[in-house]
C-alpha positions as a Markdown table, in Angstrom:
| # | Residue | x | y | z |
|---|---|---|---|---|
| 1 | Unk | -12.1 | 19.8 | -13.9 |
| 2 | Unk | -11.6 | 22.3 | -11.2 |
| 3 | Unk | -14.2 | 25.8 | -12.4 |
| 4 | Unk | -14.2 | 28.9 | -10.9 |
| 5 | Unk | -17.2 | 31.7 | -12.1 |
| 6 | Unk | -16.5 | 35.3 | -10.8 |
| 7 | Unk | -19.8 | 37.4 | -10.6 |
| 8 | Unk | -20.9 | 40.4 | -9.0 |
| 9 | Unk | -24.3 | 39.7 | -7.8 |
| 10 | Unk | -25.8 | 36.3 | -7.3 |
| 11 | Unk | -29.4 | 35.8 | -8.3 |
| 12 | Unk | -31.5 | 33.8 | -10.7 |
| 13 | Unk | -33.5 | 37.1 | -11.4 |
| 14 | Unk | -31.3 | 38.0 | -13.7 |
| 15 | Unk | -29.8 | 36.5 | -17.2 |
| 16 | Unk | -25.6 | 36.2 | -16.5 |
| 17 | Unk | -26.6 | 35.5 | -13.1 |
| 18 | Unk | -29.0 | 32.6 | -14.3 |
| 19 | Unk | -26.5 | 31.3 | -16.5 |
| 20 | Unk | -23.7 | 30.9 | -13.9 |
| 21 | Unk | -26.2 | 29.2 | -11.5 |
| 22 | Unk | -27.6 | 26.7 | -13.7 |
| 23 | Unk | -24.4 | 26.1 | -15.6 |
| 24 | Unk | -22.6 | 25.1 | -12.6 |
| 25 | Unk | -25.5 | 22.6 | -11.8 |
| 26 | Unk | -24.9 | 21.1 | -14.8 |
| 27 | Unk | -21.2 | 21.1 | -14.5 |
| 28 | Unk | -21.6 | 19.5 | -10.9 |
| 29 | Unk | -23.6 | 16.7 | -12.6 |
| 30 | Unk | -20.9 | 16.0 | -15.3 |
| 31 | Unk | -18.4 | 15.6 | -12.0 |
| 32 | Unk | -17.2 | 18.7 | -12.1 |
| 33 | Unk | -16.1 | 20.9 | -9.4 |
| 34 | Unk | -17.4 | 24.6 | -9.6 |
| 35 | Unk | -16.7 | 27.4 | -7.3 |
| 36 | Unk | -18.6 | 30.2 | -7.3 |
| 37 | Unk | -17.0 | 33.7 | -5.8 |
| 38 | Unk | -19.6 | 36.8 | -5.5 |
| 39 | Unk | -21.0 | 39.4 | -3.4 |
| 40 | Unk | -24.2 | 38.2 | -2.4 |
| 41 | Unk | -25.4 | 34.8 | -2.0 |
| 42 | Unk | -29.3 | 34.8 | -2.3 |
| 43 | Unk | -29.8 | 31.9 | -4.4 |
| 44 | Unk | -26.3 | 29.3 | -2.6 |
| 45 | Unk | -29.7 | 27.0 | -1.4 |
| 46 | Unk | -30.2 | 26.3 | -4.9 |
| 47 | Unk | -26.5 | 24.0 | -4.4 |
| 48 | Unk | -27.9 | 22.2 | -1.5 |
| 49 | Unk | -27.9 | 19.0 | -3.5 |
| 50 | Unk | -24.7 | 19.0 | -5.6 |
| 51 | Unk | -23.0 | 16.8 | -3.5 |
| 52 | Unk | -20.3 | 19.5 | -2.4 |
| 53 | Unk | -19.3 | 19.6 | -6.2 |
| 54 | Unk | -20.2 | 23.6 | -5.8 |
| 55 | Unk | -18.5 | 25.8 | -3.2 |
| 56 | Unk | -19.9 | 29.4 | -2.5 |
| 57 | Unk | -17.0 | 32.2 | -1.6 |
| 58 | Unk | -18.6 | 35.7 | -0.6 |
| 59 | Unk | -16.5 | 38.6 | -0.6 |
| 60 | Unk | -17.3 | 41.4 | 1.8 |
| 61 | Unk | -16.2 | 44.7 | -0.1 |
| 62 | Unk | -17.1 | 47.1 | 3.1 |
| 63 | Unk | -19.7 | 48.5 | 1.8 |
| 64 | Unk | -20.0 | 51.0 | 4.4 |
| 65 | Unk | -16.5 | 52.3 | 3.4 |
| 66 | Unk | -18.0 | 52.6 | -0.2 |
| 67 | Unk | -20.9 | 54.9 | 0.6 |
| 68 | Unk | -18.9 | 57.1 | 2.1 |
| 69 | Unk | -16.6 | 57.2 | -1.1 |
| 70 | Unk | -19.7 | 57.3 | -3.4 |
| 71 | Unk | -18.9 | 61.0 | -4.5 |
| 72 | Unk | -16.3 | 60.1 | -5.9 |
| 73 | Unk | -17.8 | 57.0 | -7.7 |
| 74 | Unk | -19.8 | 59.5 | -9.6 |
| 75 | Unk | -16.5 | 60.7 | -11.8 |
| 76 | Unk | -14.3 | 57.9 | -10.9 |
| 77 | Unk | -15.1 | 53.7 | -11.5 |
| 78 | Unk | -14.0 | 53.4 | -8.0 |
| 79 | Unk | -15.7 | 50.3 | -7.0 |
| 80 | Unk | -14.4 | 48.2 | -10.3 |
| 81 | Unk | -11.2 | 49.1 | -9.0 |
| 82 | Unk | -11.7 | 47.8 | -5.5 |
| 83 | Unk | -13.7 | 44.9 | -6.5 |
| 84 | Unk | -11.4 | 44.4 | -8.7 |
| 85 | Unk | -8.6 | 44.3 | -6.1 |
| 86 | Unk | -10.8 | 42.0 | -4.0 |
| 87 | Unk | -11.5 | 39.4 | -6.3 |
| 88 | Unk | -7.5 | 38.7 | -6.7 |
| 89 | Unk | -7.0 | 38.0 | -3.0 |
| 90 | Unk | -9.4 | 35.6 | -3.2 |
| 91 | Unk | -8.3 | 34.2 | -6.0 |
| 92 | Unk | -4.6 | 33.9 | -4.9 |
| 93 | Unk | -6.3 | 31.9 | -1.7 |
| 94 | Unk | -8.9 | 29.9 | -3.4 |
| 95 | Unk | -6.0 | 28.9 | -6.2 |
| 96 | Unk | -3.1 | 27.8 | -4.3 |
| 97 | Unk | -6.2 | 25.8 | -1.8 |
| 98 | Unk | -8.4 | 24.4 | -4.4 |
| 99 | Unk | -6.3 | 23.4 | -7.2 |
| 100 | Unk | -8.7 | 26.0 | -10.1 |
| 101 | Unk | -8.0 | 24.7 | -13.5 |
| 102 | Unk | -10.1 | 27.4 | -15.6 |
| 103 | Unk | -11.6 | 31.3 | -14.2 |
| 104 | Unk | -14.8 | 32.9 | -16.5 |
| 105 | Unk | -15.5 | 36.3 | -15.3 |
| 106 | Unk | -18.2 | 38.5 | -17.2 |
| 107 | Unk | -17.8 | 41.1 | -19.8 |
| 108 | Unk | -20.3 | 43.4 | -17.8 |
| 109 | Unk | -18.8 | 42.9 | -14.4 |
| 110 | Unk | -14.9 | 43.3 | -15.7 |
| 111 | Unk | -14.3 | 41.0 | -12.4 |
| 112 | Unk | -10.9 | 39.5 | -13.5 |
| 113 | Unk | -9.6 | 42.4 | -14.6 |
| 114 | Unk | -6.8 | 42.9 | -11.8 |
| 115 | Unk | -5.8 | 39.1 | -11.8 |
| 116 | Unk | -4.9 | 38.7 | -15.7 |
| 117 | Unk | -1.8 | 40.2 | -15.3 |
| 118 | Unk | -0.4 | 38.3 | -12.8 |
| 119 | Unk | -2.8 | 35.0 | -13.7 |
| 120 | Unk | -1.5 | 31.7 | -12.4 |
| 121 | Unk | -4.3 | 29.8 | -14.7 |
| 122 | Unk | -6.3 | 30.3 | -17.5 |
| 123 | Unk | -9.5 | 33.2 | -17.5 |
| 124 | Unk | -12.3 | 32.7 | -20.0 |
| 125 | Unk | -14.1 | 35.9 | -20.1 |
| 126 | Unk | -17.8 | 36.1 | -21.3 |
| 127 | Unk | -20.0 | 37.6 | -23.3 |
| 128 | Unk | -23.3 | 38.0 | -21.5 |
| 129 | Unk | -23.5 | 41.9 | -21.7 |
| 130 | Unk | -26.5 | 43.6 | -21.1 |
| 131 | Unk | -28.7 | 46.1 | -22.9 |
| 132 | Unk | -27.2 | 49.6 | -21.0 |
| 133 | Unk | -24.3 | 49.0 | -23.7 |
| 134 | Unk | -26.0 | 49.3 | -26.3 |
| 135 | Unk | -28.3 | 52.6 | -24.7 |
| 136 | Unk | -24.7 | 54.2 | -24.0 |
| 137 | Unk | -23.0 | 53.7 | -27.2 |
| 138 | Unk | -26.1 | 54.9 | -29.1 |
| 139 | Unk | -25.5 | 58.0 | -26.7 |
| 140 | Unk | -22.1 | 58.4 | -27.8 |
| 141 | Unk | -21.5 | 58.1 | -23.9 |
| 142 | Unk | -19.8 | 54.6 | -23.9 |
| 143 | Unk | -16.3 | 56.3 | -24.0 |
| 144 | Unk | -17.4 | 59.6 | -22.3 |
| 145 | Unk | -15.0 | 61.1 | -20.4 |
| 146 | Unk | -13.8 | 60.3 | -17.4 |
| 147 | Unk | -15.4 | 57.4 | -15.4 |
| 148 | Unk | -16.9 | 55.8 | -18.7 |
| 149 | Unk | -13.6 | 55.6 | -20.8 |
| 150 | Unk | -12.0 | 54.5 | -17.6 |
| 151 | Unk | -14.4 | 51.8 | -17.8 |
| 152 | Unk | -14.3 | 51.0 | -21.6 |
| 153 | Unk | -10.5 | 50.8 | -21.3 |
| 154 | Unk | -10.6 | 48.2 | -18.7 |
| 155 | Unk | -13.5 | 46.2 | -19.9 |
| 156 | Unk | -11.0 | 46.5 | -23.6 |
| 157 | Unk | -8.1 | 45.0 | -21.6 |
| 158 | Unk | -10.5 | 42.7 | -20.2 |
| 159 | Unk | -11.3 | 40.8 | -23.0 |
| 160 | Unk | -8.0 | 41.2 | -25.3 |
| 161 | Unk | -6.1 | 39.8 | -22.3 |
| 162 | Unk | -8.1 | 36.8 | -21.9 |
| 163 | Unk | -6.8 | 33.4 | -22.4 |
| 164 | Unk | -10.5 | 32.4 | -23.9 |
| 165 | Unk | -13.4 | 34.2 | -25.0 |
| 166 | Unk | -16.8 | 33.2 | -25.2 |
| 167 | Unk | -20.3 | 34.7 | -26.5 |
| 168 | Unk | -24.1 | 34.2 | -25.6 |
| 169 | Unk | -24.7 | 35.5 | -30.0 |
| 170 | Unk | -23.1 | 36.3 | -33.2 |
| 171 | Unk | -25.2 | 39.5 | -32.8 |
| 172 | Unk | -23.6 | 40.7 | -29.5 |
| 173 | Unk | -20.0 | 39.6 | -30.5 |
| 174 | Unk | -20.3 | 41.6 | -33.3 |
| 175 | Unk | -21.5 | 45.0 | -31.2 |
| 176 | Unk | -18.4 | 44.0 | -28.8 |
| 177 | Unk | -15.9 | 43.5 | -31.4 |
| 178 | Unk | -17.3 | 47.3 | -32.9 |
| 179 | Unk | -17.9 | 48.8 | -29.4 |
| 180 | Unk | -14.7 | 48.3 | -27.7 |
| 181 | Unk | -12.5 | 47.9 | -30.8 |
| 182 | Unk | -11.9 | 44.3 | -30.7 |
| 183 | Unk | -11.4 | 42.8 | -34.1 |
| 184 | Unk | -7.9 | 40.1 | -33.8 |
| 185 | Unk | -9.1 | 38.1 | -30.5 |
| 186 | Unk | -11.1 | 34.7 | -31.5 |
| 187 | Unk | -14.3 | 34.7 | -30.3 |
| 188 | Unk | -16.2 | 31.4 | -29.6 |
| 189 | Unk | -20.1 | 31.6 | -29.9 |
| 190 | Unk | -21.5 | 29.7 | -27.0 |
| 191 | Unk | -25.2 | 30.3 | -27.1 |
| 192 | Unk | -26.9 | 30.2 | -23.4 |
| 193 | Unk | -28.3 | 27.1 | -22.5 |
| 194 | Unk | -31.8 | 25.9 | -20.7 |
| 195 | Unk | -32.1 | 23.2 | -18.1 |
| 196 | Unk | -35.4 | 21.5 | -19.1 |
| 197 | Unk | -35.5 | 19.7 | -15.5 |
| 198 | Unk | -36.1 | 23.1 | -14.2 |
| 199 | Unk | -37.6 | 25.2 | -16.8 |
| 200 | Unk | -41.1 | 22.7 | -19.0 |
| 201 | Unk | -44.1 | 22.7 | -19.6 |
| 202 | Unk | -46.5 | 22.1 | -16.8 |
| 203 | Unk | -50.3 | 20.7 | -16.1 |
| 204 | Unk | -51.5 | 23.8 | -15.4 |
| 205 | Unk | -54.2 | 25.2 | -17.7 |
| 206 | Unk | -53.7 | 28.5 | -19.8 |
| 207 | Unk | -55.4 | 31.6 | -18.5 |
| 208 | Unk | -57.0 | 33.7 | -21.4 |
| 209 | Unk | -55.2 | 37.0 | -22.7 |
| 210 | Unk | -52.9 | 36.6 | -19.8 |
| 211 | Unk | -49.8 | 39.0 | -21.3 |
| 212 | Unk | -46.3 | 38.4 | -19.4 |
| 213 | Unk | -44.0 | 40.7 | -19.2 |
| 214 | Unk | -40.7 | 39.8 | -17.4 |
| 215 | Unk | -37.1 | 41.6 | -16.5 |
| 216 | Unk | -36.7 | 44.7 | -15.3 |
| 217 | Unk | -39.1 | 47.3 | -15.9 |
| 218 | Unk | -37.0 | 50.2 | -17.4 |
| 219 | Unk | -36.6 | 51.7 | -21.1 |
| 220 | Unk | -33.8 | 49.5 | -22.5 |
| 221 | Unk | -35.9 | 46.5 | -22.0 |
| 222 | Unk | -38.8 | 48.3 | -23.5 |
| 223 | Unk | -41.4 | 48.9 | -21.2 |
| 224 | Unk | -42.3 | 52.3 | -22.8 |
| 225 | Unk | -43.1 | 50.5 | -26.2 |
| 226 | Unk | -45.2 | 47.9 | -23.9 |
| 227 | Unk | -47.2 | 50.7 | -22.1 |
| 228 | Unk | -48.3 | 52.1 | -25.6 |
| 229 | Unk | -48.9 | 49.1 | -27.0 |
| 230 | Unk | -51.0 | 48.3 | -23.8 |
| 231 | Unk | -54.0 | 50.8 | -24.9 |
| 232 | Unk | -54.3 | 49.3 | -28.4 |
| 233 | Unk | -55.1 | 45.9 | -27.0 |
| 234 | Unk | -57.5 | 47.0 | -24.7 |
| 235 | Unk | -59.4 | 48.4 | -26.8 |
| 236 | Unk | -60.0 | 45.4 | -28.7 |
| 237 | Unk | -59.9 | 42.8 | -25.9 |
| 238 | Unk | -60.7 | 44.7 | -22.6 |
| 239 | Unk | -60.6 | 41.6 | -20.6 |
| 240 | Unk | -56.6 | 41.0 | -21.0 |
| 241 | Unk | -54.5 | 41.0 | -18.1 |
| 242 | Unk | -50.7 | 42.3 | -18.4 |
| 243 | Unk | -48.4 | 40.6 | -15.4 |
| 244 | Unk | -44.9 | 41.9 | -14.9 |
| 245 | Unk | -42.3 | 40.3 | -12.8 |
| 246 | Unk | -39.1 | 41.7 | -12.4 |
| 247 | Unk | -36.9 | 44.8 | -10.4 |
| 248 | Unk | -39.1 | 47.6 | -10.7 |
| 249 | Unk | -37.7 | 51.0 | -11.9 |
| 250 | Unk | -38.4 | 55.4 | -12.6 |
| 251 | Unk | -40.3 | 56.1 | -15.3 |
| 252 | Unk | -38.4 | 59.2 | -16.4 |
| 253 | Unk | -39.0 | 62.3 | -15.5 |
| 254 | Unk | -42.7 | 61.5 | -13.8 |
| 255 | Unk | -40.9 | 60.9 | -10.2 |
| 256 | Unk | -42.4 | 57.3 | -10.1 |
| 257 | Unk | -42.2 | 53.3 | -10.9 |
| 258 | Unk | -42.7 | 52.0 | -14.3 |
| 259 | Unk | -45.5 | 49.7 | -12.3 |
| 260 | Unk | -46.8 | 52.5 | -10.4 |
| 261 | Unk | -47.1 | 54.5 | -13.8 |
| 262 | Unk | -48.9 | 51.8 | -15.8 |
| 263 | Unk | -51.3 | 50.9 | -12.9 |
| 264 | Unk | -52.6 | 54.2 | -12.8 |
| 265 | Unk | -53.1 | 54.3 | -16.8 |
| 266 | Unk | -54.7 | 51.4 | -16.9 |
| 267 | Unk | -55.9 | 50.0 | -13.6 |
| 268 | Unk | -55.5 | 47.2 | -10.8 |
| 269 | Unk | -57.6 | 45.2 | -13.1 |
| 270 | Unk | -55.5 | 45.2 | -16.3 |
| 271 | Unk | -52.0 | 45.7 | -14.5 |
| 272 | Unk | -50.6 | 43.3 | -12.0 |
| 273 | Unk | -47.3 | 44.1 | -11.0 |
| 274 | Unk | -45.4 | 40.7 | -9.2 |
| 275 | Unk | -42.4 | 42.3 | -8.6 |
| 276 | Unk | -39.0 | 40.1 | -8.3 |
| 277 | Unk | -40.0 | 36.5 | -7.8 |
| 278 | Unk | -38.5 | 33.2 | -7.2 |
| 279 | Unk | -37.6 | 30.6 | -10.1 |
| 280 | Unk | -40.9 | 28.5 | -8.8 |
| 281 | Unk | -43.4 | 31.0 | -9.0 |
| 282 | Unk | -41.9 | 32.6 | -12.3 |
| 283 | Unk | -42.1 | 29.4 | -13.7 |
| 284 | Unk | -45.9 | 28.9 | -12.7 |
| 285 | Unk | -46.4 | 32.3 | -15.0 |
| 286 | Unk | -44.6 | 30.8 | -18.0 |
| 287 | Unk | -46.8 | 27.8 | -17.3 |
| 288 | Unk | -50.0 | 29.5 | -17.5 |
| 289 | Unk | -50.1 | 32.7 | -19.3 |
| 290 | Unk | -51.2 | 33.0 | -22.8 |
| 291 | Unk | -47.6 | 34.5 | -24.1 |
| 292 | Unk | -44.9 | 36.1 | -22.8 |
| 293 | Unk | -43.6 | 39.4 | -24.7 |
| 294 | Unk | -40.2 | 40.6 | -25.0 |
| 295 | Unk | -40.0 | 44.3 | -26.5 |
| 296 | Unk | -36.4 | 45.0 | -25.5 |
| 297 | Unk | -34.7 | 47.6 | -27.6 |
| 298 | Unk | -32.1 | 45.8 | -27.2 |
| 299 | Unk | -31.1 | 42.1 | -25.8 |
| 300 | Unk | -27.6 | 40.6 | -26.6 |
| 301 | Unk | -29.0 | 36.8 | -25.3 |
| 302 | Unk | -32.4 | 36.8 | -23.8 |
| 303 | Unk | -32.7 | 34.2 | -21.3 |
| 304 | Unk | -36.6 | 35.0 | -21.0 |
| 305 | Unk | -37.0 | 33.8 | -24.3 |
| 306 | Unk | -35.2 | 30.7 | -23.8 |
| 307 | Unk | -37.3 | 30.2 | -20.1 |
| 308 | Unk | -40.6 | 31.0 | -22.0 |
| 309 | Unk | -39.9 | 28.6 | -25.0 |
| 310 | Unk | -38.7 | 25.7 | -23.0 |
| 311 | Unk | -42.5 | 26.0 | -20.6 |
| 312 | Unk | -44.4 | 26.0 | -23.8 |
| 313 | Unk | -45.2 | 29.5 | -23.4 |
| 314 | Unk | -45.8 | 31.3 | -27.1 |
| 315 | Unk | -43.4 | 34.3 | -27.4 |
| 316 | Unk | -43.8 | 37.6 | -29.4 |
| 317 | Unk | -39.8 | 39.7 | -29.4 |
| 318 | Unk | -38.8 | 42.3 | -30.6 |
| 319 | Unk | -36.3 | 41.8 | -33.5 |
| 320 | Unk | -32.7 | 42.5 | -31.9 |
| 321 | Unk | -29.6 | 41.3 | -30.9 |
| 322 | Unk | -29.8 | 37.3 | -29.9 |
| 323 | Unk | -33.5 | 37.0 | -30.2 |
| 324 | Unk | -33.4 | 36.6 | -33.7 |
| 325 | Unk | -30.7 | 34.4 | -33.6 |
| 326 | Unk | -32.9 | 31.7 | -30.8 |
| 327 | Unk | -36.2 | 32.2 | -32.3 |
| 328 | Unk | -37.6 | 31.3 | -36.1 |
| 329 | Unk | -40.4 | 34.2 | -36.9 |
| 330 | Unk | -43.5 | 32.7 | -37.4 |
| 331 | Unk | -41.9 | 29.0 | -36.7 |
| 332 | Unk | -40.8 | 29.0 | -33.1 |
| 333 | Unk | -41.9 | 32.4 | -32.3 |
| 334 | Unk | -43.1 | 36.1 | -33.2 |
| 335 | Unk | -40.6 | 39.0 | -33.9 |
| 336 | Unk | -42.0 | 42.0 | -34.6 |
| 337 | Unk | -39.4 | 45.5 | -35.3 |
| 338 | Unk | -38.0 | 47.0 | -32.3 |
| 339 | Unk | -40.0 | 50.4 | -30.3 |
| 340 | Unk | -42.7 | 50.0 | -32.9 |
| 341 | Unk | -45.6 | 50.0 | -30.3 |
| 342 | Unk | -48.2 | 50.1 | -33.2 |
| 343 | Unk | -46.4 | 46.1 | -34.6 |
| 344 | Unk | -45.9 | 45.1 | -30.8 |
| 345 | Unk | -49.5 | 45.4 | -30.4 |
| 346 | Unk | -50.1 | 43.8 | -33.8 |
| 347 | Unk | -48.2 | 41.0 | -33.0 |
| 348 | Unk | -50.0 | 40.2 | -29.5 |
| 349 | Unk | -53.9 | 40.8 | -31.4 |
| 350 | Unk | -52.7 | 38.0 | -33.8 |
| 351 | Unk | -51.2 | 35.7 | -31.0 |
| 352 | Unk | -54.0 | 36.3 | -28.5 |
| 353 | Unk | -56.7 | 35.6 | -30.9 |
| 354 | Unk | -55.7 | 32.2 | -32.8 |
| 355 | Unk | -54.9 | 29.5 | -30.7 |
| 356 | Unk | -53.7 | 27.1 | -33.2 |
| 357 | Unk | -50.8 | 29.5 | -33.9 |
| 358 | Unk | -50.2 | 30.0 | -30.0 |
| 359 | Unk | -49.8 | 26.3 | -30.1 |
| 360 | Unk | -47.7 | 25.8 | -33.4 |
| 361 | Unk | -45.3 | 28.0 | -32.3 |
| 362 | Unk | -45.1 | 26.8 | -28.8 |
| 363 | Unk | -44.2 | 23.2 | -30.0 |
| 364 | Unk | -41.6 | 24.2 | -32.4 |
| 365 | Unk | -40.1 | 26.7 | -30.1 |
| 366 | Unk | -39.8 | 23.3 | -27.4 |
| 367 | Unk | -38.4 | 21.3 | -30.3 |
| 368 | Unk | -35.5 | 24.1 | -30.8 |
| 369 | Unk | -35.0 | 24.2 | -26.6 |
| 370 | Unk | -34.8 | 20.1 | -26.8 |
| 371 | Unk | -32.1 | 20.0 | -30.1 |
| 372 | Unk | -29.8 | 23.3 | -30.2 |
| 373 | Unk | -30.0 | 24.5 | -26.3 |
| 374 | Unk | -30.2 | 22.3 | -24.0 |
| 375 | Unk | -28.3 | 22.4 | -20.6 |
| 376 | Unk | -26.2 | 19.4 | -20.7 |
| 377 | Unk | -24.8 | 19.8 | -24.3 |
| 378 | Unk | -24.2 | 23.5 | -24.0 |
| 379 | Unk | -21.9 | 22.4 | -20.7 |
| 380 | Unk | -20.3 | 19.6 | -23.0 |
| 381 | Unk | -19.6 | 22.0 | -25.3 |
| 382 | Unk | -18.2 | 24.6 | -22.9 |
| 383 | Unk | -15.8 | 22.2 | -20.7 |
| 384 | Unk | -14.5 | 21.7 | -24.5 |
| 385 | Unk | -13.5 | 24.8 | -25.1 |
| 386 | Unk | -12.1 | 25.0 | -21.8 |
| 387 | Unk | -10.3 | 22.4 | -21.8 |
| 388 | Unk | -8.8 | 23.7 | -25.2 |
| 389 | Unk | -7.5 | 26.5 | -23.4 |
| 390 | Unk | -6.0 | 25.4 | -20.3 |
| 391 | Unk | -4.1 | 23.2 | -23.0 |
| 392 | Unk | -3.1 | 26.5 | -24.6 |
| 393 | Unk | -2.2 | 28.1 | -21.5 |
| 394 | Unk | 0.0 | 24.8 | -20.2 |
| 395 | Unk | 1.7 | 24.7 | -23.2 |
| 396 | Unk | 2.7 | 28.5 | -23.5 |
| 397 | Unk | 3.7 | 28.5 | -19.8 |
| 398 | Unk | 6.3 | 25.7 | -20.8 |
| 399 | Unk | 7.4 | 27.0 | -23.7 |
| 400 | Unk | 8.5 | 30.6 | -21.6 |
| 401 | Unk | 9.8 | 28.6 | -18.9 |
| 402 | Unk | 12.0 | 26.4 | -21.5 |
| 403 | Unk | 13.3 | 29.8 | -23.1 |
| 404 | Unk | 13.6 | 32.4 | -21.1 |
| 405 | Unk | 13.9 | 35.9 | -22.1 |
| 406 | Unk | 18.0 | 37.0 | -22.5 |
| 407 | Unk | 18.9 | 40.2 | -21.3 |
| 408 | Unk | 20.4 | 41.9 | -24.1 |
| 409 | Unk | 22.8 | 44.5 | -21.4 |
């Protein structure tokens, strides 16, 4: 099968990216043939050794044309429009060259947007999402006048239009299918995957009350809630150590980083900020620290969890969206309620003081990695559904060209 993925920004910092990266590794493995069409390129090395079964297409947008234009971007969704526009002269290229069976684009990035109505092949769009579209419709600005409803409209078309339709959780379908209105178009629940080649336990011993925080430091992911909760532990174990890696953002109205902000509550010696590191090192840091926590306010998947579980990392999440659909409280994990900083820190005291429990969970949560998400059987399980659809798509293209439509002048 012939697979092209559309995404904005390429990276395995972050969760869709992640997904598209190590699902076409696995894809390429199966014999598959993936192409991979985005903006930037940081992480193409990571295809060195698929044998050519993964191509790379960058699109240059001009980007220099777009800052000039970024005035209007404020009212206007100008560059979904021209990225938009961009991704369907590639794809009218890469089609009529490469033979593409199948096209998934993201929910978040809207990418196929201008190519359904004129598709020659069959676009799967999915559900990844992330947690700004929960923060917005909670604002009642999700529809807000004008660049947001522009938005909502397309991203609406988006997915009603698509030939297939795919979703990381039952909990993130469900706000989609509210959100944007969706309630007649089939949904198929396609839970994100983990490649346990990449992503296990290691020798490595486990440092004491080593805390690990990753994603990107910012308010939906809830690094507020953490920096409260942060206090509370110190004060019963003052030797604990909080490590952050991820894009750093403002804190609000204090005209500075989260990580700046939280280094000068607490200190160099309680707060090390690592900033946005490669798979490797991240990987090190689920291999050694004593849990990783996950206070988002939101999290429609939660790739960290799945990253953290798989290296035998113990993990305490907040209970939301997908998380409490990929982790078993007090079986493969902890979930304590959302922005409660007060349970958050409750949660880590318990965890951090009994190691038997740290160790209990840990296993189970790599028995659940090793029987309901691993890699090669979520890919099985996707090309399926594909596969289903480009059947769908065949047979309604020959059924219009059979009988075509009669003018009735």
């Amino acid at each position: 099968m012939n697979i092209c993925y559309l995404i904005r920004s390429f990276s395995t910092q972050a969760g869709t990216e992640s997904y598209v990266c190590h699902t076409a590794i696995a894809l390429a493995k199966q014999g598959h043939r993936v192409h991979v069409v985005s903006l930037t390129g940081q992480e193409r090395a990571l295809f060195k050794d698929s044998n050519d079964k993964i191509v790379f297409h960058q699109i240059d947008l001009k980007i220099n044309v777009l800052v000039r234009l970024l005035r209007l971007e404020r009212f206007f969704p100008l560059f979904v429009i021209l990225y938009g526009k961009a991704i369907t002269r590639v794809l009218s290229a890469l089609i009529e060259n490469q033979a593409i069976d199948i096209i998934e684009a993201t929910d978040w990035g809207m990418d196929a947007w201008a190519y359904l109505p004129e598709r020659r092949v069959p676009v799967c769009v999915h559900l990844h999402g992330y947690p700004g579209f929960k923060a917005e419709f909670d604002r009642n600005t999700l529809k807000a006048w004008p660049k947001n409803y522009i938005n909502w409209m397309i991203q609406r078309n988006h997915i009603l239009s698509a030939d297939l339709v795919t979703g990381v959780s039952k909990g993130y379908v469900d706000f989609v299918r509210m959100a944007w209105e969706i309630k007649e178009k089939d949904i198929k629940i396609i839970p994100i995957a983990i490649d346990r080649s990449i992503f296990h336990p290691g020798e490595r011993t486990r440092k004491n009350n080593a805390i690990l925080f990753v994603g990107r430091l910012e308010k939906t992911k809830g690094i507020a809630i953490l920096g409260r909760a942060i206090s509370l532990i110190l004060k019963i174990i003052p030797d604990a150590i909080f490590y952050f890696a991820g894009v750093d953002h403002e804190c609000g109205d204090k005209q500075q980083t989260w990580s700046r902000y939280l280094i000068s509550e607490y200190g160099n010696k309680h707060i090390v900020y690592l900033g946005s590191i490669q798979t490797q090192d991240l990987i090190r840091y689920y291999q050694t620290a004593t849990l990783c926590v996950v206070p988002s306010l939101y999290e429609p998947g939660g790739t960290v969890v799945f990253e953290a579980m798989a290296c035998g990392c113990p993990v305490l999440a907040s209970r939301v969206g997908g998380l409490e659909e990929v982790i078993q409280d007090r079986h493969s994990g902890l979930l304590v309620p959302p922005g409660d900083a007060s349970a958050l820190a409750g949660g880590m005291l318990e965890l951090l003081q009994d190691s038997q429990l740290r160790q209990e969970y840990a296993q189970n949560a790599l028995e659940s990695v090793r029987n309901k998400f691993d890699i090669n059987a979520i890919a099985t399980q996707t090309v399926e559904a594909y596969a289903e659809a480009i059947t769908t798509f065949n047979d309604h293209r020959k059924a219009s060209t059979r009988h075509p439509r009669r003018s009735h002048l």
